[in-house]
N, C-alpha and C positions, 0 to 999 in steps of 0.2 A: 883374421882374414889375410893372405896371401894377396903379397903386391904380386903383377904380372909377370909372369917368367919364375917364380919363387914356387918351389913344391909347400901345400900344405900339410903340415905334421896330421891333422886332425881329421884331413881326407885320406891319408894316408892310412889312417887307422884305421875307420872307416871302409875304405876299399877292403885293405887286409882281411877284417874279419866279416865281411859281406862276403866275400871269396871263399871261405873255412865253411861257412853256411851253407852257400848255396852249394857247394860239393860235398854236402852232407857230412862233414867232419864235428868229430861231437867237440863242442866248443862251454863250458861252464856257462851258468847263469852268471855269477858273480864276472865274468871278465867281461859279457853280452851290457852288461848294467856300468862298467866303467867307462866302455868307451859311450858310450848313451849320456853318463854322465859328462863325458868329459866334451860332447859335442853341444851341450846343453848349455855348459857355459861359457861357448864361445860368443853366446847370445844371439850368434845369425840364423837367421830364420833358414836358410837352408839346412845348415847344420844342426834345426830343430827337425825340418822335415825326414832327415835323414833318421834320427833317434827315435822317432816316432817308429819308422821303418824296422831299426832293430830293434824295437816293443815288440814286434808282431812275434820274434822268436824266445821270449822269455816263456815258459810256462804259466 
């Protein structure tokens, strides 16, 4: 979790490929699943809600 005023890496990533999607940019399952993972173990429940969110575009 980012202190106040600190960008997070993990939102950042996030954003990124939430952007690639939704502009219909073909984006791999394998990279859709790394950041999923990698939000997962940040263990914040936001950062769960968000992974959940990029499940919906896995196959």
């Amino acid at each position: 979790m980012s202190v106040y005023g600190e960008r997070d890496p993990v939102e950042d990533e996030f954003n990124a490929l939430l952007k690639q999607l939704d502009a219909g940019h073909y984006t791999s399952p394998e990279e859709i699943w790394e950041v999923i993972q990698l939000l997962i173990a940040t263990g914040d429940s936001k950062h769960r809600h968000w992974a959940e969110r990029l499940g919906t575009y896995l196959p």
